[in-house]
BAFIMAR-957705 format. One record per residue (C-alpha): x, y negated, z negated; residue number from 1; residue in one letter. Coordinates in nm, 3 decimals. Layout:
# BAFIMAR-957705
+---------+---------+---------+-----+------+
:       u :       v :       w : seq : type :
+---------+---------+---------+-----+------+
:       X :       Y :       Z : NUM :    A :
...
+---------+---------+---------+-----+------+
This chain:
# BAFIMAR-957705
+---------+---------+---------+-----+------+
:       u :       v :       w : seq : type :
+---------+---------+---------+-----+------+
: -10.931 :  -1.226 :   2.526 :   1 :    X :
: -11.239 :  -1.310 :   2.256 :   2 :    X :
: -11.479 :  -1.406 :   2.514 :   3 :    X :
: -11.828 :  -1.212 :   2.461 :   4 :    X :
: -11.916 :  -0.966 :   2.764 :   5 :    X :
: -12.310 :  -0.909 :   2.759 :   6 :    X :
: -12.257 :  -0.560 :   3.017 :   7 :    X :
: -12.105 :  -0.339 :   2.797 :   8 :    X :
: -12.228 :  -0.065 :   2.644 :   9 :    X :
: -12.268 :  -0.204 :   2.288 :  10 :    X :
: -12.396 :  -0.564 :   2.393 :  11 :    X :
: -12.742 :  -0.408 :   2.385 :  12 :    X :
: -12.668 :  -0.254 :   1.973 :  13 :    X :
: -12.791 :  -0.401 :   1.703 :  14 :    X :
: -12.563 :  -0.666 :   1.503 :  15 :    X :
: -12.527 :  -0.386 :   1.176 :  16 :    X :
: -12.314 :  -0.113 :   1.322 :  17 :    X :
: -12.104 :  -0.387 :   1.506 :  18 :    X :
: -12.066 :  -0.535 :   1.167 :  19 :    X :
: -11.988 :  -0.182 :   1.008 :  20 :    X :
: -11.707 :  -0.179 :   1.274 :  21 :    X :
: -11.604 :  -0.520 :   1.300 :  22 :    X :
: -11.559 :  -0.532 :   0.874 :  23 :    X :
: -11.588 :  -0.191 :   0.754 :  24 :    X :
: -11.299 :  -0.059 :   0.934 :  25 :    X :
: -11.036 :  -0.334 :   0.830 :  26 :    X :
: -11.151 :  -0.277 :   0.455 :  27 :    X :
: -11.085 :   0.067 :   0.525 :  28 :    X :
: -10.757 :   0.024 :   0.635 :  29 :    X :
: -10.649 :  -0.199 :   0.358 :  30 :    X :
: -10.718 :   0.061 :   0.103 :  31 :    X :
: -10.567 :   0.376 :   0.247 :  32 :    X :
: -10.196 :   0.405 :   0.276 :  33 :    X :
: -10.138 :   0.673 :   0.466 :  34 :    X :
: -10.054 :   0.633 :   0.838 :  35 :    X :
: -10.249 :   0.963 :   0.975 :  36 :    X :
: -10.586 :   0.753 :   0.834 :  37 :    X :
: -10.470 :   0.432 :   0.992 :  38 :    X :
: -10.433 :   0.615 :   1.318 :  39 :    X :
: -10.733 :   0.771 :   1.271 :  40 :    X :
: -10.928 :   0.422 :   1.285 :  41 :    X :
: -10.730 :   0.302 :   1.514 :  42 :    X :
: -10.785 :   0.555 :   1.775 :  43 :    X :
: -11.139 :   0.519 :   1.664 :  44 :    X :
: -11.166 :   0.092 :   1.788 :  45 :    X :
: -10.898 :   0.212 :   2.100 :  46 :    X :
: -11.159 :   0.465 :   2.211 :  47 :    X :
: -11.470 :   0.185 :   2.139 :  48 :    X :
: -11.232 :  -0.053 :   2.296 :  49 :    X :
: -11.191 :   0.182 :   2.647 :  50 :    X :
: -11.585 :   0.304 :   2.636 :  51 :    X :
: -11.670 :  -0.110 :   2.652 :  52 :    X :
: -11.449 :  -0.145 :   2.944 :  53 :    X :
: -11.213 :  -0.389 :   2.761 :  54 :    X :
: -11.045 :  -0.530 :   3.045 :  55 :    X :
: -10.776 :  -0.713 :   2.846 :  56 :    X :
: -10.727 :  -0.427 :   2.626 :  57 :    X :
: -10.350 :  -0.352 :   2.748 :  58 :    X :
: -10.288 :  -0.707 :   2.749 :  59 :    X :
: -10.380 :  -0.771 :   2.373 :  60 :    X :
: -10.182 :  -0.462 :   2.310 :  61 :    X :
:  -9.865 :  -0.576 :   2.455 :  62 :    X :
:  -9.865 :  -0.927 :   2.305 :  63 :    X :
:  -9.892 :  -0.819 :   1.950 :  64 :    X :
:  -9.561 :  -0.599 :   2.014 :  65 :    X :
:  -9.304 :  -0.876 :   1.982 :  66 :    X :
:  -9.448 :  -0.965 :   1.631 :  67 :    X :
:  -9.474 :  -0.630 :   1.534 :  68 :    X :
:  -9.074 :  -0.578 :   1.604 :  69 :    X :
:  -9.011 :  -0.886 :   1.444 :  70 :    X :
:  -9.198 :  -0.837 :   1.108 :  71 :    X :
:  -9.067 :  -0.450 :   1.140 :  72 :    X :
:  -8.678 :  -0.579 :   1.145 :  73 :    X :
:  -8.791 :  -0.827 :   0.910 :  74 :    X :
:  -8.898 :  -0.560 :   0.647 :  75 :    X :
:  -8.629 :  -0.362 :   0.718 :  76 :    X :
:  -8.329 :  -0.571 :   0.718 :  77 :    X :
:  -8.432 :  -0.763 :   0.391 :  78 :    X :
:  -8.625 :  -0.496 :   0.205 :  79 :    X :
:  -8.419 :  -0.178 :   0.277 :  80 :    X :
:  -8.450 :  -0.098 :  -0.119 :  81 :    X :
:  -8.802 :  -0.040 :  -0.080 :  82 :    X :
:  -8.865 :   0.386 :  -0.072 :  83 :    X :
:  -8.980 :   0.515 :   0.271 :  84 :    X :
:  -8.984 :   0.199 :   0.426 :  85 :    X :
:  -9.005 :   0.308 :   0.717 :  86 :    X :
:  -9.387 :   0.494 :   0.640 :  87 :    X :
:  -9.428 :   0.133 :   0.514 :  88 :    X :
:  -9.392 :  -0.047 :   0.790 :  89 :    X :
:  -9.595 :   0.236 :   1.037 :  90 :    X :
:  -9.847 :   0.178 :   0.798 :  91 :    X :
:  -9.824 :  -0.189 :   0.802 :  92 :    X :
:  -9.848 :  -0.234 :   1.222 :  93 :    X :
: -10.165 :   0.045 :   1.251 :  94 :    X :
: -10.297 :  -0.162 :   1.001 :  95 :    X :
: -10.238 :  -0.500 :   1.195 :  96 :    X :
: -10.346 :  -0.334 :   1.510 :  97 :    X :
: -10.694 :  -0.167 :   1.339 :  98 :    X :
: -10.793 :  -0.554 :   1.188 :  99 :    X :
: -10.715 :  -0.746 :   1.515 : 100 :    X :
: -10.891 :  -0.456 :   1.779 : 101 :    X :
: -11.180 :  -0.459 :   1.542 : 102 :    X :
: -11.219 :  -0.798 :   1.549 : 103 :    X :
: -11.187 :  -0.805 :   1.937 : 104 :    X :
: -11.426 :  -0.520 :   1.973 : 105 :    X :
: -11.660 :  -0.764 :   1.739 : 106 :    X :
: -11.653 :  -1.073 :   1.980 : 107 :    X :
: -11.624 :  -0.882 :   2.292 : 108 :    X :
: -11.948 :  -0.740 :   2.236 : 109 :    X :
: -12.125 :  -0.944 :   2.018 : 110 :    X :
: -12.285 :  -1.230 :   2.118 : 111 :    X :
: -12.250 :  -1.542 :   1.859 : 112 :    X :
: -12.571 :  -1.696 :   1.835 : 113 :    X :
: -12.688 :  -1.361 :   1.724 : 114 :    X :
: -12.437 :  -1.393 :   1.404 : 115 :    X :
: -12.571 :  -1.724 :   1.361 : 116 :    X :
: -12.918 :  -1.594 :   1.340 : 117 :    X :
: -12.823 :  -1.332 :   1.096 : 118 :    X :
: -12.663 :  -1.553 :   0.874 : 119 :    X :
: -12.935 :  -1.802 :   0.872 : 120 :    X :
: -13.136 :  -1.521 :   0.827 : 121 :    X :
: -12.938 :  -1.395 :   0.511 : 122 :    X :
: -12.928 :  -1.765 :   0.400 : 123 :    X :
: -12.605 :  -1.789 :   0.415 : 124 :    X :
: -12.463 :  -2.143 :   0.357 : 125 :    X :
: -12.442 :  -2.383 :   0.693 : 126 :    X :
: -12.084 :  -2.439 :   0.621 : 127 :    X :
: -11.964 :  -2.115 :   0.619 : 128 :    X :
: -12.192 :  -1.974 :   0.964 : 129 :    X :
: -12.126 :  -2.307 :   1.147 : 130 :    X :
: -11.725 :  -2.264 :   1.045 : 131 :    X :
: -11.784 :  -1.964 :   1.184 : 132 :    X :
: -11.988 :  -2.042 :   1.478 : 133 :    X :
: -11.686 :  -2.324 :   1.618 : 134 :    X :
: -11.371 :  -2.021 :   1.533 : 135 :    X :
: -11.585 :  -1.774 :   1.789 : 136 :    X :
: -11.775 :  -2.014 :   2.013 : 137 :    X :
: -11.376 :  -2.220 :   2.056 : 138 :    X :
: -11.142 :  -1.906 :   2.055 : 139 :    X :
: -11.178 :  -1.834 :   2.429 : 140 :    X :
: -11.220 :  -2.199 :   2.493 : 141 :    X :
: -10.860 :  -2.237 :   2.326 : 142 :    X :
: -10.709 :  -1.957 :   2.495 : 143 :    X :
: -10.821 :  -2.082 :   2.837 : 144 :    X :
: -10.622 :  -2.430 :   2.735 : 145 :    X :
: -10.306 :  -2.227 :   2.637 : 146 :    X :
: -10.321 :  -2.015 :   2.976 : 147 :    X :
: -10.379 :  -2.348 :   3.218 : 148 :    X :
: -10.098 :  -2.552 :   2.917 : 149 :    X :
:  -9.836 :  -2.235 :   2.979 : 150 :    X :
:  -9.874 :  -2.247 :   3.396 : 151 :    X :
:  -9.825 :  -2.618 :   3.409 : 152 :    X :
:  -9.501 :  -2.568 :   3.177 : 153 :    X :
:  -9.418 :  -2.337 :   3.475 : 154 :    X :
:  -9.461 :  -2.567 :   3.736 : 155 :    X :
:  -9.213 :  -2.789 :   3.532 : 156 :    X :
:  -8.950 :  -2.549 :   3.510 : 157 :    X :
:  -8.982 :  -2.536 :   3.094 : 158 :    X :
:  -8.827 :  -2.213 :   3.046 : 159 :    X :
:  -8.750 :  -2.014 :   2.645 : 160 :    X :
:  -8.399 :  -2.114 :   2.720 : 161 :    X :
:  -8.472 :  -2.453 :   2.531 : 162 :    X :
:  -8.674 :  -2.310 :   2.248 : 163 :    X :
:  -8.765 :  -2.669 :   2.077 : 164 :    X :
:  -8.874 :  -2.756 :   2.428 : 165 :    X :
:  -9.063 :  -2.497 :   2.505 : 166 :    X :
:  -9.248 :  -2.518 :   2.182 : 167 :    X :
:  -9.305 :  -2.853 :   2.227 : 168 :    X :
:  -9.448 :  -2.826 :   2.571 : 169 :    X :
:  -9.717 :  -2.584 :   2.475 : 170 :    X :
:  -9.784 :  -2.673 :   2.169 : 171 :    X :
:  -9.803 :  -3.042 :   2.134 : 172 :    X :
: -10.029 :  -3.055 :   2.407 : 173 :    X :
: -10.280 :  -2.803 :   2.264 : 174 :    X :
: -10.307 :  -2.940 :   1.914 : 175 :    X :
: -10.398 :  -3.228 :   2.086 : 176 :    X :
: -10.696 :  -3.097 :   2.234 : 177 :    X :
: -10.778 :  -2.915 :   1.943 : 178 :    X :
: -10.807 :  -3.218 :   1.767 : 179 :    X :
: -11.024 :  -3.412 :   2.016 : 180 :    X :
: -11.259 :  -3.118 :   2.031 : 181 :    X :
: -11.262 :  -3.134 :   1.674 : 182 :    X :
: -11.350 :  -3.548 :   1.684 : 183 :    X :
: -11.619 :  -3.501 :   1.909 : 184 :    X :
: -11.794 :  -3.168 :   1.702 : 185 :    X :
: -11.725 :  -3.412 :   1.393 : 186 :    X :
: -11.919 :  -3.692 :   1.538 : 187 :    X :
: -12.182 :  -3.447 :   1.678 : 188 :    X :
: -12.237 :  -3.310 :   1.347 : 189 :    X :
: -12.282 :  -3.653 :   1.180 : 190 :    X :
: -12.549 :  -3.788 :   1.431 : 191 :    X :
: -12.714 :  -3.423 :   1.413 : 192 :    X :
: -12.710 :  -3.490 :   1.050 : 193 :    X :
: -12.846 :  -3.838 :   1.021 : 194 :    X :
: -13.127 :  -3.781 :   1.254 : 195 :    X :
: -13.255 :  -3.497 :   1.066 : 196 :    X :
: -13.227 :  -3.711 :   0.748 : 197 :    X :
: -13.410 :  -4.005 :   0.942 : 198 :    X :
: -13.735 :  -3.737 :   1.049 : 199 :    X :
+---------+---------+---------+-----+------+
């Protein structure tokens, strides 16, 4: 879903107006309240989105919706005192859907080692670019894990009809590998480390 296409239209732009998108447009969002704005930038990163030929576009979409109802009823149910709640809560999912499509438009066409540049570059500290460099360069690797972790759990029959189950079956196992990838990038780091300490 994060994995960085080098054909679109945008792979070819500069890292600054991906960056104007990827951070300007969330900030954006966080200080308006008013829904008609949040749409606004939201069919701004939708049309982006489409012109980039987002492929998993409709997919993203639809997996956000059953946290979206959730947090809605949530809000709803427990803060009903709150005035127009309702224009709340709009304002609350276009704002959820503006950050995460902005950040997907940022990855999908952005290629990493090119933020990595820029933030040497900027001399930006190691910690915070390399942090960075394992959330983007790992996302899709992740992803992959969950896809191949969620048709094995299909081949043995784990169905939402045991919730602990379920949740145990596909998320045990990835944590797991999470952690080993983390071990090894750990040690990496360390011998990467020590031999440029040695020279």
């Amino acid at each position: 879903m994060f994995l960085y296409n080098s054909k679109t239209v945008f792979s070819c732009w500069p890292l600054t107006p991906k960056l104007l998108i990827a951070f300007l447009l969330p900030g954006l969002s966080f200080l308006t309240q008013e829904p008609l704005h949040q749409a606004i930038m939201l069919g701004f990163v939708l049309l982006l989105l489409v012109i980039a030929r987002y492929s998993e576009l409709p997919k993203l979409l639809l997996s956000l919706l059953p946290f979206i109802l959730l947090t809605d009823a949530v809000f709803i149910f427990l803060l009903p005192e709150i005035p127009n709640i309702f224009r709340v809560v709009l304002t609350a999912n276009l704002r959820i859907y503006v950050v995460l499509l902005s950040f997907a438009f940022f990855s999908y066409t952005t290629d990493v080692f090119s933020i990595v540049k820029a933030m040497k570059r900027t001399r930006i500290p190691e910690t915070v670019y390399l942090s960075l460099y394992i959330v983007l360069r790992f996302l899709p690797e992740m992803e992959q894990d969950l896809k191949e972790i969620r048709e094995l759990n299909k081949l043995k029959g784990v169905s939402w009809k045991k919730p602990v189950r379920f949740l145990q079956a596909h998320f045990l196992p990835l944590l797991l590998i999470i952690f080993q990838r983390t071990e090894e990038l750990s040690i990496a780091y360390f011998l990467r480390k020590k031999r440029e300490n040695k020279d």
